[in-house]
C-alpha positions in Angstrom: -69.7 -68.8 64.5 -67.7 -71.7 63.0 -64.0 -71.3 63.6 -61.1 -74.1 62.8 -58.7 -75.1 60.6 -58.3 -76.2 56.9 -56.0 -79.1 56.4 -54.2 -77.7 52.7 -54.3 -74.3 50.8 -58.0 -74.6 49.6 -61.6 -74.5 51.3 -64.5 -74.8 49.7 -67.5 -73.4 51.9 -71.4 -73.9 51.1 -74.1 -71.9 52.7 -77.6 -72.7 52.6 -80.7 -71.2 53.5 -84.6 -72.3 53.6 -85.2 -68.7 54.5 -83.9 -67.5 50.9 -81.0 -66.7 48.6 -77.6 -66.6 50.8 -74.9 -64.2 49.8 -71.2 -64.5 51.3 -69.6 -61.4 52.6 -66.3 -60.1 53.9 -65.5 -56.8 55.5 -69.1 -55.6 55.4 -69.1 -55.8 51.0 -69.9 -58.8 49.3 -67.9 -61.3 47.9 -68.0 -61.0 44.2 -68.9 -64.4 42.0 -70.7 -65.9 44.9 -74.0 -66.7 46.4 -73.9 -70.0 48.0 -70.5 -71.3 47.3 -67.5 -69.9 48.6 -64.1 -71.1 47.8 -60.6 -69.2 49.6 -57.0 -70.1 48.6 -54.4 -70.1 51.8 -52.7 -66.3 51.7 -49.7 -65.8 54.0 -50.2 -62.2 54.9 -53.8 -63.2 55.7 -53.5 -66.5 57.8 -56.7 -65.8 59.0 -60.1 -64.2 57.4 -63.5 -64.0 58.1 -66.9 -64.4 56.3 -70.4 -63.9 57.0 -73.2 -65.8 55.1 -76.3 -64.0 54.6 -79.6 -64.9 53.6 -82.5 -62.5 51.8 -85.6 -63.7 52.4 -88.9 -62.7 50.6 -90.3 -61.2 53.6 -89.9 -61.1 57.4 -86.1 -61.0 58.7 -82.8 -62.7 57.4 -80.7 -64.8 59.4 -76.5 -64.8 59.2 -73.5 -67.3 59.9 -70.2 -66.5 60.6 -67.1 -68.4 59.2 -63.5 -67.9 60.3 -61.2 -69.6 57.6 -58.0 -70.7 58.7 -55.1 -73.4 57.0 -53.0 -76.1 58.8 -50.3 -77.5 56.5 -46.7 -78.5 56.3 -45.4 -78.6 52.6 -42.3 -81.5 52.4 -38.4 -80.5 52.4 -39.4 -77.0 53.5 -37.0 -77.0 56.4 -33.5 -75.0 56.3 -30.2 -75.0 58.9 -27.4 -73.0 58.8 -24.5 -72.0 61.1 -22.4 -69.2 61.4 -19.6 -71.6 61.4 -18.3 -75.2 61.2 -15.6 -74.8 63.9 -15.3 -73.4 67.6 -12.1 -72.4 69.1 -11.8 -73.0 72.4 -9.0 -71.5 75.3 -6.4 -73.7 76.0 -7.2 -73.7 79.1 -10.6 -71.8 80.4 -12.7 -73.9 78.0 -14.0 -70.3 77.1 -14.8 -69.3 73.3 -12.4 -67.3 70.8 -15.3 -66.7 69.0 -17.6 -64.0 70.2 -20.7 -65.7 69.3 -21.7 -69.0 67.5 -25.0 -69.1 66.0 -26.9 -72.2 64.3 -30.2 -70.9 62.4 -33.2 -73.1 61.3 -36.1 -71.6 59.4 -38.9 -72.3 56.8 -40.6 -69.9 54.8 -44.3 -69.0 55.7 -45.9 -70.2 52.2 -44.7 -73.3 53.2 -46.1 -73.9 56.8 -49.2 -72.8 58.6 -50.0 -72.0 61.4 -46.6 -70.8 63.2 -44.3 -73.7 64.1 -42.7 -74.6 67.0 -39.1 -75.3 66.7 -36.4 -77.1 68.8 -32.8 -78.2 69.0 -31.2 -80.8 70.4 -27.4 -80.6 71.1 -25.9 -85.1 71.1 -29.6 -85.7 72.4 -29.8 -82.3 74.8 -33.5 -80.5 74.3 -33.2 -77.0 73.4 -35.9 -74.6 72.9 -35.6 -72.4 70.3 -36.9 -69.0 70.1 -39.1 -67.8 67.3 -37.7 -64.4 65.6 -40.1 -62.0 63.6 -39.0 -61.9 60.0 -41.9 -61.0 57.2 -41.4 -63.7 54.9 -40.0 -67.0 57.1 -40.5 -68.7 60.7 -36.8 -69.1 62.1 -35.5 -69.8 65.2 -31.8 -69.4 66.5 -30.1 -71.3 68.7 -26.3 -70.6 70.8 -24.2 -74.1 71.7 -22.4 -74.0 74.7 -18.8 -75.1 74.1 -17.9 -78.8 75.4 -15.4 -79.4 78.4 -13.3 -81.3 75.5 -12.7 -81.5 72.0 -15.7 -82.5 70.4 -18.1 -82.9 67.3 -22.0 -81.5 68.2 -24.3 -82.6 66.2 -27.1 -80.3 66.3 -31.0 -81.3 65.4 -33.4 -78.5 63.9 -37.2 -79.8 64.9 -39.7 -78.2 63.2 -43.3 -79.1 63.8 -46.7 -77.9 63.4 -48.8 -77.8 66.0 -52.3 -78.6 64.4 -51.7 -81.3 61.8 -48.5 -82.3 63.9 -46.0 -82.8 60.9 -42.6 -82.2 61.8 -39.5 -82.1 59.9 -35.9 -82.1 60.7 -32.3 -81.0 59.7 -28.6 -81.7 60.7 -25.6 -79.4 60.8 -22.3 -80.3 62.4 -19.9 -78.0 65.0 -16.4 -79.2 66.0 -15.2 -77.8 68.8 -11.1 -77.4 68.7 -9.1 -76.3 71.4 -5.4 -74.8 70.3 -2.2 -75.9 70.8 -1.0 -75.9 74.3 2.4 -74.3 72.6 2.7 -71.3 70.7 3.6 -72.1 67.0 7.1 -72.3 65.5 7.2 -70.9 62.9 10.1 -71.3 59.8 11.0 -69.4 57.2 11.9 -71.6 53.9 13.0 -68.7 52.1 14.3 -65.5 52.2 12.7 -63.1 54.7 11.7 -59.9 52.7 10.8 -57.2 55.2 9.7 -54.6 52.1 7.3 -54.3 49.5 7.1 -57.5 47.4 9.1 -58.4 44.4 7.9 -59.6 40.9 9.8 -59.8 37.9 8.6 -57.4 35.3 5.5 -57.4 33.2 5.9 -56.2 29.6 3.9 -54.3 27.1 5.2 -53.6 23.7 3.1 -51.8 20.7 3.8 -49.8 17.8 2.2 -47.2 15.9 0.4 -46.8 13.2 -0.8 -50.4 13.9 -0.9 -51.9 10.5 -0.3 -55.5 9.4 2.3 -54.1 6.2 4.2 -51.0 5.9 5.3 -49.2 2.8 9.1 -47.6 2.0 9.6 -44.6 3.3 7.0 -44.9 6.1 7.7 -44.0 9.8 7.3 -46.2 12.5 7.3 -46.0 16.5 7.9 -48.3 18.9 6.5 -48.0 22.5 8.3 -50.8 24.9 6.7 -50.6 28.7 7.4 -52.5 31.9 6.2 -52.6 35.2 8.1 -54.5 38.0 9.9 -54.3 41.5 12.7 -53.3 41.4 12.5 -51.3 38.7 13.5 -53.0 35.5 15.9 -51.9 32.3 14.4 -51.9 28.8 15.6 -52.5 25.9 14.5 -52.9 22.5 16.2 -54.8 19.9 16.5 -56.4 16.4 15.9 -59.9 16.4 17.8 -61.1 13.3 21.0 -58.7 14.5 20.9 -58.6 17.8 21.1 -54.9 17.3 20.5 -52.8 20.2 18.0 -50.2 19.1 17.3 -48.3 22.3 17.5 -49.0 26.1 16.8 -47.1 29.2 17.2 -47.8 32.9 14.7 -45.9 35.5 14.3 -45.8 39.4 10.3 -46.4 38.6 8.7 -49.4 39.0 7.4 -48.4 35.6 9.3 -47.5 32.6 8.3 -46.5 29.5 11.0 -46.4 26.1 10.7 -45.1 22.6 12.0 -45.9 19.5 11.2 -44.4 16.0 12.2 -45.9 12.8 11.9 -43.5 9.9 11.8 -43.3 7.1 11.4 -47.3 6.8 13.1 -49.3 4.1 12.8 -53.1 2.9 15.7 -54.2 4.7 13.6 -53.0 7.6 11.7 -56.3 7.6 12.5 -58.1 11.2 11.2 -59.3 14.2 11.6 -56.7 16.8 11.8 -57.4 20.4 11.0 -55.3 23.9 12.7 -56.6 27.0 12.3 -55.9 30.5 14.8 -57.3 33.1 15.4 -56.6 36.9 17.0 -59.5 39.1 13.8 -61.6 39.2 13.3 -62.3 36.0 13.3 -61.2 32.2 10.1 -61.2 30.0 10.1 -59.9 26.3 7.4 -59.4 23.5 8.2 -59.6 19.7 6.1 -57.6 17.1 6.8 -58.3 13.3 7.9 -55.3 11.0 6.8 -56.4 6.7 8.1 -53.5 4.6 6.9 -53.6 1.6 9.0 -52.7 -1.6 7.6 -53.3 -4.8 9.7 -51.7 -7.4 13.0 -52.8 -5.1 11.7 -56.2 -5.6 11.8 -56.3 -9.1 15.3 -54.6 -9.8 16.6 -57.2 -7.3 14.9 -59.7 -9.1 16.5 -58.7 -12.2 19.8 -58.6 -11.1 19.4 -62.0 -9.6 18.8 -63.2 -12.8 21.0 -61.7 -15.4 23.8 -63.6 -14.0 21.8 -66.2 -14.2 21.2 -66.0 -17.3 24.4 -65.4 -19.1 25.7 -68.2 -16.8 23.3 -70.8 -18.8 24.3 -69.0 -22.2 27.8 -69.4 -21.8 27.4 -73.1 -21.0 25.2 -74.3 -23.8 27.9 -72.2 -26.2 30.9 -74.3 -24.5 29.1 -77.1 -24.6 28.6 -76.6 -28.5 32.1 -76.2 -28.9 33.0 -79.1 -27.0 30.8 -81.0 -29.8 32.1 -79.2 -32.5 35.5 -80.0 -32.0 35.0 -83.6 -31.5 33.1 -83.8 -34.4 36.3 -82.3 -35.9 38.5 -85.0 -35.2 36.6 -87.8 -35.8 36.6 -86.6 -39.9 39.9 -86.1 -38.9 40.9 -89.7 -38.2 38.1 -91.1 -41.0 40.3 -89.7 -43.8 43.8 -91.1 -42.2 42.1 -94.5 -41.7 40.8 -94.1 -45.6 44.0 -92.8 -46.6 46.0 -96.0 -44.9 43.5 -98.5 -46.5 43.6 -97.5 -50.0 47.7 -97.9 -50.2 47.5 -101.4 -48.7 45.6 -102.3 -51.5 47.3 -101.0 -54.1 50.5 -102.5 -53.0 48.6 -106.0 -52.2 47.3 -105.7 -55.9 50.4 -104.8 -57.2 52.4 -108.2 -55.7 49.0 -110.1 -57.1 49.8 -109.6 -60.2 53.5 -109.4 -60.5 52.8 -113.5 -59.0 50.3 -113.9 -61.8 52.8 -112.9 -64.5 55.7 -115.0 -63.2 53.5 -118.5 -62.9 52.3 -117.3 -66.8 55.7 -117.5 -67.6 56.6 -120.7 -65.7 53.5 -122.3 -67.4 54.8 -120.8 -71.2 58.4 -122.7 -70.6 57.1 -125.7 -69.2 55.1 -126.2 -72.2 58.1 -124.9 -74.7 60.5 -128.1 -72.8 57.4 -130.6 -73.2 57.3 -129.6 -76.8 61.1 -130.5 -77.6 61.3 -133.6 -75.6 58.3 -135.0 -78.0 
C-alpha cells in the first residue's frame, strides 16, 4: 500500500503492469475514463480516498496495488480573527470582568487548508493553545483572555499552521482592557428634565379632494388638514392672500384631523390655502394651490376692462382735435387783421407820395414862369 500526502489540489497517479492491462478502481467499481492513468482533484468532504490498481492478465493470476490519496496545502490570506469585543471592563477594584465572557475567534475555511491545522494564540508574547471546534465548512479555534492586573492593550496573535507542509499564517486583533471610574458618575442635566412621554412639535399633513391640478366654477372642493404631535396641537386652515380663517379645531389627541369644504367654487376662489398645526413646541404648515377656472367670467371682465378704456382714448383724440381746430381758428383770425392793417398803411403812404409829387410839379411850373420874365 502506498499512503502519503499530495503537496496541492491535484495528483496524477500511473499504474503499470508487465503482467497486463491495469484498471484503477474505487469502492470495488471501476473508475470510469481510466486504465493506467489516474488523476484526483483535492475534495473537502473526502480528505482522504482510496484506489486499487488492478491488472488483467492474459492468463494465470492478476496482481493489485493499493493507493491512499491524500493533499497537504495552505492557500495564502486564508486566515480570519475576530473578537467578540474590542473592550473589557474590569471591577474597580477585584480586577474581575463585567463582561460575562470575552471570546477572540480564529478560523480558515477547509477548501483552503489541508490536512487540519493546528492553531495557537499568544497573549503580549504568552503561548496559548487553542482548541479546535467542529464546524462543517471551517477549522476554528477559540480562545478566552484573562483580564490584566492593570489597564492594558493585549495584543492577541492567531497562528495557524499546517502540520505537513509546515506553512503557517497569522492574524492580529486588539483588546483594551479598562477599568471604571473609582467614582460614580455625576451626572447634569442641561435642560429641562421631562419625566413624561416625549415632546415634538407637530407634524402636518394637508390634501384635498378631488386631486386635480384646475378646477372649474361651480365645483366642490374639500380640504383635509391633519397633525400629529405632543401635546396635542390646534389646526387651522386658512386663506393665504386674506388671512381668513376658514376652519380650526383644537383636540386632546395627539392626532387631529379638520375639514373644510368649499362649494360650490367660484373664480375669486383662486388662492393659496394653508393648514397649520401649532402646540407649544413649534408650528409647521403646508400650502396647496386652488386655480378656478372661469372662462366666460374672464371675458365679460375683460370687456368691461376695456370699454373704459376705450372711450377714454376716443375722448382724447376728439379734444385733441378740437384743441387743433381752434388754433387753427385763430391764426386766420390774426392773418386777416395783420392783412387788414397793411393794406391802409399803404394807401395812406401812397396818398402823401403823391400829394409831394404834385406840390414839387408845381414848384417846378413857377420857377420856370419867374425864369421866363426875368429874360
Amino acid at each position: 500500500m502506498i499512503k502519503g500526502y499530495f503537496k496541492g489540489k491535484y495528483a496524477k497517479c500511473i499504474c503499470a503492469s508487465p503482467q497486463g492491462q491495469p484498471q484503477w478502481y474505487t469502492g470495488g467499481q471501476k473508475v470510469p475514463g481510466t486504465t493506467k492513468d489516474l488523476s484526483v482533484y483535492f475534495d473537502h468532504s473526502k480528505p482522504e480516498r482510496n484506489f486499487t490498481c488492478k491488472s488483467s492478465p492474459t492468463s494465470g493470476a492478476g496482481s493489485k496495488s493499493a493507493l491512499v490519496v491524500r493533499f497537504a496545502f495552505f492557500e495564502p490570506n486564508s486566515l480570519t480573527i475576530q473578537s467578540s469585543s474590542s473592550t473589557i471592563d474590569l471591577c474597580p477594584h477585584t480586577g474581575i470582568y463585567t463582561n460575562i465572557r470575552h471570546t477572540t475567534t480564529c478560523w480558515v475555511s477547509k477548501d483552503k487548508i489541508s490536512p487540519a491545522p493546528d492553531f495557537r494564540f499568544t497573549v503580549d508574547s504568552v503561548t496559548y493553545p487553542g482548541k479546535l471546534q467542529n464546524d462543517p465548512s471551517v477549522y476554528k479555534a477559540d480562545f478566552i483572555p484573562s483580564p490584566l492586573n492593570s489597564i492594558g492593550i493585549l495584543s492577541v496573535m492567531c497562528y495557524v499552521t499546517n502540520t505537513i507542509t509546515g506553512q503557517s499564517q497569522t492574524k492580529q486583533t486588539m483588546i483594551t482592557f479598562r477599568r471604571p471610574p473609582l467614582y460614580p458618575p455625576v451626572i447634569t442635566f442641561i435642560t429641562k428634565l421631562y419625566t413624561g412621554k416625549a415632546q415634538d412639535a407637530p407634524v402636518v399633513a394637508f390634501t384635498y379632494s378631488p386631486a386635480v391640478p384646475e378646477f372649474q366654477k361651480g365645483d366642490t372642493l374639500r380640504f383635509e388638514c391633519s397633525a400629529t404631535g405632543n401635546p396635542p396641537p390646534s389646526l387651522t386652515i386658512t386663506r393665504k392672500a386674506t388671512n381668513q380663517q376658514l376652519a380650526s379645531v383644537r383636540r386632546k389627541l395627539k392626532q387631529a384631523t379638520l375639514f373644510r369644504k368649499l362649494s360650490p367654487l367660484d373664480c375669486l376662489d383662486t388662492d393659496e390655502y394653508v393648514c397649520s398645526g401649532q402646540n407649544n413646541q413649534g408650528v409647521n404648515r403646508e400650502e396647496i394651490s386652488v386655480i378656478v377656472k372661469c372662462y366666460l367670467d374672464a371675458i365679460v371682465t375683460s370687456a368691461l376692462f376695456w370699454i373704459p378704456t376705450i372711450f377714454l382714448f376716443l375722448a382724447v383724440i376728439i379734444a385733441s382735435f378740437k384743441k387743433e381746430k381752434r388754433s387753427k381758428v385763430r391764426r386766420q383770425t390774426v392773418d386777416t387783421e395783420a392783412e387788414d392793417s397793411f393794406t391802409a398803411k399803404d394807401i395812406e403812404q401812397l396818398s402823401f407820395n403823391e400829394e409831394v409829387y404834385e406840390a414839387a410839379t408845381l414848384a417846378e411850373e413857377h420857377d420856370n414862369q419867374t425864369l421866363g420874365l426875368e429874360t
